[in-house]
N, C-alpha and C positions, 0 to 999 in steps of 0.2 A: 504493500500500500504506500510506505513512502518512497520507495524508488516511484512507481506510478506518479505519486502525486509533484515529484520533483523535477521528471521527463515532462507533464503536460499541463501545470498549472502553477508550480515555482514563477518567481520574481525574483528575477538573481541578474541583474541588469550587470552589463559585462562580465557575467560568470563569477563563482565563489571562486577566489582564490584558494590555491595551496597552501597549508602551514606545516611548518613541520613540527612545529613545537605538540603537547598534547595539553589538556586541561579535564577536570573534571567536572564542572560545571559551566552553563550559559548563561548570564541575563541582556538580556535584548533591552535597550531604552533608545527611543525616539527622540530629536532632540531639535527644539525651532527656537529662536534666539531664548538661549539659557546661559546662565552665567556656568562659571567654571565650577563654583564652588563643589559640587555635588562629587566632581571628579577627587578633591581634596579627601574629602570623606571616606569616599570608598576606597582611596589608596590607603589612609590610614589604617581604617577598618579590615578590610578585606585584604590588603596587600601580601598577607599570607595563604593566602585562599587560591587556592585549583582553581581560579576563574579568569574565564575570559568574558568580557564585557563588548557585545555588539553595540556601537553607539551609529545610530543612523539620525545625519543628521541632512534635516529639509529645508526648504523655504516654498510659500506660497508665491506663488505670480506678484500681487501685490505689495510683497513686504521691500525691506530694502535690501539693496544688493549685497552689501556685507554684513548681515545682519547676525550671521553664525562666526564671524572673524572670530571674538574672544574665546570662542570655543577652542578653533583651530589654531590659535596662538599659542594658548596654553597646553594643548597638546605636543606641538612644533617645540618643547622644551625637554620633554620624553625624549628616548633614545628610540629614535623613529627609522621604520622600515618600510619604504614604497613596493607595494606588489602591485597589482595591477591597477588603472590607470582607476582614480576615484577611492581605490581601496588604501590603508595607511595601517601598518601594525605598530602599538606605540608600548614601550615600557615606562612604569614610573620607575625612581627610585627605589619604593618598597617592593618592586617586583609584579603589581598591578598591570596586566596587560589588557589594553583597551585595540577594537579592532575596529576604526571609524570608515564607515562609507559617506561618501558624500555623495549625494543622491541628486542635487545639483546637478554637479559634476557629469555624473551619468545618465540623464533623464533627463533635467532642464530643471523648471518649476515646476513645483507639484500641483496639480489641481486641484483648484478650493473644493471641491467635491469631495475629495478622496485624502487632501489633509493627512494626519494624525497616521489615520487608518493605512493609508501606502506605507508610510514610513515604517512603523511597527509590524509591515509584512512581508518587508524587504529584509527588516534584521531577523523577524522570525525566522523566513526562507532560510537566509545564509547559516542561522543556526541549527537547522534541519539537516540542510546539506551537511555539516559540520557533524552534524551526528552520525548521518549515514556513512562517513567515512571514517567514523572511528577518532575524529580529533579532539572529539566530546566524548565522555565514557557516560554521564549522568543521561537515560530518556529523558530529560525534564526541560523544558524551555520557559527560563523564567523571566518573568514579562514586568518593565518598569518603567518608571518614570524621573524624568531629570530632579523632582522634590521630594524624592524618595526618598531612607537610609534603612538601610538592610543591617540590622544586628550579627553582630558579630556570632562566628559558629553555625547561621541561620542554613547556608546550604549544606550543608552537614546531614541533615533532617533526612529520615525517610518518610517514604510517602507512599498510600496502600498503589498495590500495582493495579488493580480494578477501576481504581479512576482515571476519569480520563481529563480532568484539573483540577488541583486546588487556588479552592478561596482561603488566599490569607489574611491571617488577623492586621489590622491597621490601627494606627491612630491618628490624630491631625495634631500637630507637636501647637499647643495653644503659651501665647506671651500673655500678661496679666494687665488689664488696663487698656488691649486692644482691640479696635472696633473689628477689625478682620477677623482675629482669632475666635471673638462669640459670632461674629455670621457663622464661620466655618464650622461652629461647634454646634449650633444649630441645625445647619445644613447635615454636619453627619449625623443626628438624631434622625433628621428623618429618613438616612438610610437604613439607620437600624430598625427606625421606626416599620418601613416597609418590608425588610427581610425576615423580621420578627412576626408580622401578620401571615407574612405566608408560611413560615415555619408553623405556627400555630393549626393551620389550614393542612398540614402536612404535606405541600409541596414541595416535588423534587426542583423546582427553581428558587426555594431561597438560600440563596448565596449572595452576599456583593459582588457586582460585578464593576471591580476597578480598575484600571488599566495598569497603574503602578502596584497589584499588590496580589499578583497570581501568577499560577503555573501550568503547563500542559505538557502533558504525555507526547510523544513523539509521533506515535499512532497516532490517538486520537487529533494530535492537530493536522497530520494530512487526510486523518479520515472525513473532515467537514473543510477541508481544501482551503484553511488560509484564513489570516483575518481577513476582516472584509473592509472593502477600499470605500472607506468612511472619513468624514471631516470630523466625527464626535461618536462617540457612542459604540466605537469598536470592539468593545471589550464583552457590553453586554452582549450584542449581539452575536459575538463568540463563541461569549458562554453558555448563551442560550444553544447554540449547536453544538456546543461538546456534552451540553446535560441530556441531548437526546444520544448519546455513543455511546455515554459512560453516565459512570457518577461524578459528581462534583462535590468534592471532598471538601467538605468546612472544616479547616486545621484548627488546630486551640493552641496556647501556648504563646511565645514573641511571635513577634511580627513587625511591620515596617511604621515606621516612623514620616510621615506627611505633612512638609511646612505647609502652613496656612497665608494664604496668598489669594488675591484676585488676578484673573486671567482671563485675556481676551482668545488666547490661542487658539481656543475652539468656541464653536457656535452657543454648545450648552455643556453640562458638566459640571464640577465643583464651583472651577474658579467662575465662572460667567454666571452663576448662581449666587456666590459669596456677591459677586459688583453687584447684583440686584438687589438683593437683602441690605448691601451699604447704604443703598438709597434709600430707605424706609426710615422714616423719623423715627420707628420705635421698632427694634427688630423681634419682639416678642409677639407682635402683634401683627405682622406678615403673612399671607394663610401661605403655609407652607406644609403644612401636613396633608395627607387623604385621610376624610372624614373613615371612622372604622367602620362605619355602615355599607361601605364600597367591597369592603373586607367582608360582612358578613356576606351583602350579593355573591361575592367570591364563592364563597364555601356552600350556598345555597347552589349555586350554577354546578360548582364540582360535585355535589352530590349526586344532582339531578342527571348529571351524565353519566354518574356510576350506576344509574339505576337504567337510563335508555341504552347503553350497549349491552346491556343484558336481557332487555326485551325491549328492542326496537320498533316494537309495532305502540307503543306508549302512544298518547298524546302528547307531544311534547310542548305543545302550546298552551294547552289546560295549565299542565303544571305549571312553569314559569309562570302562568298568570293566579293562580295559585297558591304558589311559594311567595313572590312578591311586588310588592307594590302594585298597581295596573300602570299609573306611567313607565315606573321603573320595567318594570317588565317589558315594557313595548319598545322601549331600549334597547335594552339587551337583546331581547328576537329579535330588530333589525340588523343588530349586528350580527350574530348568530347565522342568521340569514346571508347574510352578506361572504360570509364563510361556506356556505352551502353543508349546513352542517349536522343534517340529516343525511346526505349523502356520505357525510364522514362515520356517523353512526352505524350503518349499515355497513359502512366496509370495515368497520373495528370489528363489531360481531362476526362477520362472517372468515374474518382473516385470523381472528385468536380464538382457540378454543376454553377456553379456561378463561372466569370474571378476573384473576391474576394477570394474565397475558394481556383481556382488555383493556386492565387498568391501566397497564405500560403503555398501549399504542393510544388509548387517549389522552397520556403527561405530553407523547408525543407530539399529536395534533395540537391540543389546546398549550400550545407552550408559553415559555415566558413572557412572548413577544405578545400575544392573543389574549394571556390573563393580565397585562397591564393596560390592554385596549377595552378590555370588560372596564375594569377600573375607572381610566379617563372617560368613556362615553358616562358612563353613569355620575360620576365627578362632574363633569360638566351640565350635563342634565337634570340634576337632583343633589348631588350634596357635594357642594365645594368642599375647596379645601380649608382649613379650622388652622388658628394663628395656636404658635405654642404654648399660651394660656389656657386656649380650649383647650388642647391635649391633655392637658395639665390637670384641668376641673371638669373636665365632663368625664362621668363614669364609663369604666370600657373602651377609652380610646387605646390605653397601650393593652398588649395583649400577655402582659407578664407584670406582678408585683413589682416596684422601683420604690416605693416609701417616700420617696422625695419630688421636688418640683423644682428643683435647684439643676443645671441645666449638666455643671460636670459629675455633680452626686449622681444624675440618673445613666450619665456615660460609664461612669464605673460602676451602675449596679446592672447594667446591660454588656460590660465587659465582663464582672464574673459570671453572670449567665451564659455567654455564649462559652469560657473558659479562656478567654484572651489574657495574656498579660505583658501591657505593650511596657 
């Protein structure tokens, strides 16, 4: 599968170079006008570490022409090795070996479309290739971000061979007195807040899906053929096709460290999320959450599916009107509808034999991507989103005890729930 997937849908723009050196681990980071600093760190850190560090670094059309210079400067101080032509192997000092493509270089500008997402599929790629030749001993391709820091020992870790990625633990590193740092810390609430609801729901898609703070299997990532060539949002979408191969392993324990920062880099995502909560005279007070009523439609729709692939001749209209609301419900059937998803129940049934086997081909169809679209259409149609006061004092919005209302109290009692310890 990964030979296959490296002969006919690889991104290896002037071909992976030769190395001859070995390593035991990869991480791949993406990189559009970032400071150097992050490279400091990981020499530190990691400098004794089996790693090689794919850094791909882009520019959009628009941006300025030297806009990745201080990157390439500060590398050009390393004890630098030109392979082929875009390609640069560099050592630090502490023995850190960085493997930069300039994607520039090779390609031109990146398309605002495709962003983020080329860059991260390009270093992906090269580290696939890498693995297939033995110059990487670890399957694991691990996926980051220039605001990242990777704990020391952290590649070390094993990881079950059954998955096919781990979501790892994060934290967003918070200053005291800073307006950034309480957006950010808000903003990460409501990521827990979300992966917490469908954990609850017993869905195989809650995991975070962050682009600085996971891994994939070697398999599984030519088995769903590559990140996908995205200006934002690469990562979920990713991950959503790795949870239908495998499982998606939610690690516990350390994990990565995420400065808090605004960013325009991408369309949407943490940082362009953090700029818009800046704007808010009162950021407690920003509906930022999904009403947990969106959550319960959730778990009422998942039900109701487990019961029509197992006799498909249901009414399946009764029901959801039924189960609930009549507006909300008419909602949802449109969208439903819009899926053709009577047609999907009918080939679940027929295609598994066993309510087991249904259950899997229907995490399949209705995936990540599908149960977050249930979500918004009824979010918008029926219950906005709720500022983190509500959350706070309406009963039932979080879906696990926290005792507090206090915003890092409720982060550390949602880290020792999930077993994190950043």
């Amino acid at each position: 599968m990964i030979d296959q997937y490296l002969s006919k849908y690889a991104l290896l723009p002037g071909g992976c170079p030769e190395l001859t050196d070995r390593w035991q681990h990869v991480l791949v980071i993406p990189c559009f006008d970032e400071p150097a600093d992050f490279l400091a760190n990981l020499e530190v850190v990691h400098g004794e570490t089996s790693l090689l560090v794919v850094l791909v670094m882009n520019r959009p059309a628009l941006s300025k022409p030297d806009i990745n210079r201080p990157l390439k400067d500060y590398l050009a101080r390393w004890a630098t090795q030109s392979l082929e032509p875009g390609y640069q192997l560099h050592t630090s000092p502490r023995s850190l070996t960085v493997l930069s493509i300039d994607l520039e270089r090779l390609e031109g500008t990146t398309p605002a479309n495709q962003g983020v997402g080329r860059a991260r599929r390009v270093g992906c790629d090269v580290a696939l290739a890498l693995i297939a030749r033995g110059t990487i001993a670890s399957q694991w391709i691990y996926s980051g971000d220039a605001d990242a820091s990777w704990p020391s020992g952290f590649f070390r870790q094993c990881w079950p061979e059954t998955a096919s990625a781990i979501s790892l633990p994060f934290t967003h590193h918070l200053l005291k007195n800073d307006p950034t740092s309480a957006a950010t810390l808000l903003y990460e609430l409501k990521l827990h807040h979300y992966v917490l609801h469908l954990a609850a729901l017993g869905s195989p898609y809650a995991f975070h899906a962050l682009g600085s703070s996971f891994a994939m299997s070697a398999v599984g990532y030519a088995a769903v053929r590559g990140v996908p060539l995205r200006s934002a949002g690469e990562d979920f979408y990713l991950l959503n096709k790795l949870a239908k191969v495998g499982v998606i392993h939610r690690a516990t324990g350390p994990g990565v460290s995420i400065t808090s920062r605004r960013s325009t880099r991408v369309p949407f995502g943490t940082g362009p999320a953090v700029a818009t909560l800046l704007e808010s005279t009162d950021l407690s007070r920003a509906p930022l959450f999904y009403d947990a009523r969106c959550f319960n439609m959730l778990g009422i729709v998942l039900q109701l599916f487990g019961r029509w692939i197992n006799y498909p001749n249901t009414d399946t209209e009764a029901d959801l009107r039924r189960e609930l609301e009549p507006t909300v419900a008419s909602g949802v059937l449109n969208l439903l509808k819009q899926w053709r998803y009577k047609k999907a129940i009918t080939h679940i049934h027929n295609a598994a034999q066993t309510p087991a086997l249904r259950s899997h081909h229907t995490h399949i169809w209705l995936d990540g991507f599908k149960l977050l679209k249930l979500i918004h259409v009824v979010r918008d149609g029926h219950y906005p989103n709720i500022t983190f006061f509500d959350s706070v004092d309406r009963p039932g919005q979080w879906p696990i005890e926290l005792h507090t209302g206090e915003p890092e109290q409720m982060r550390h009692a949602i880290y020792q729930h999930l077993g994190w310890r950043p």
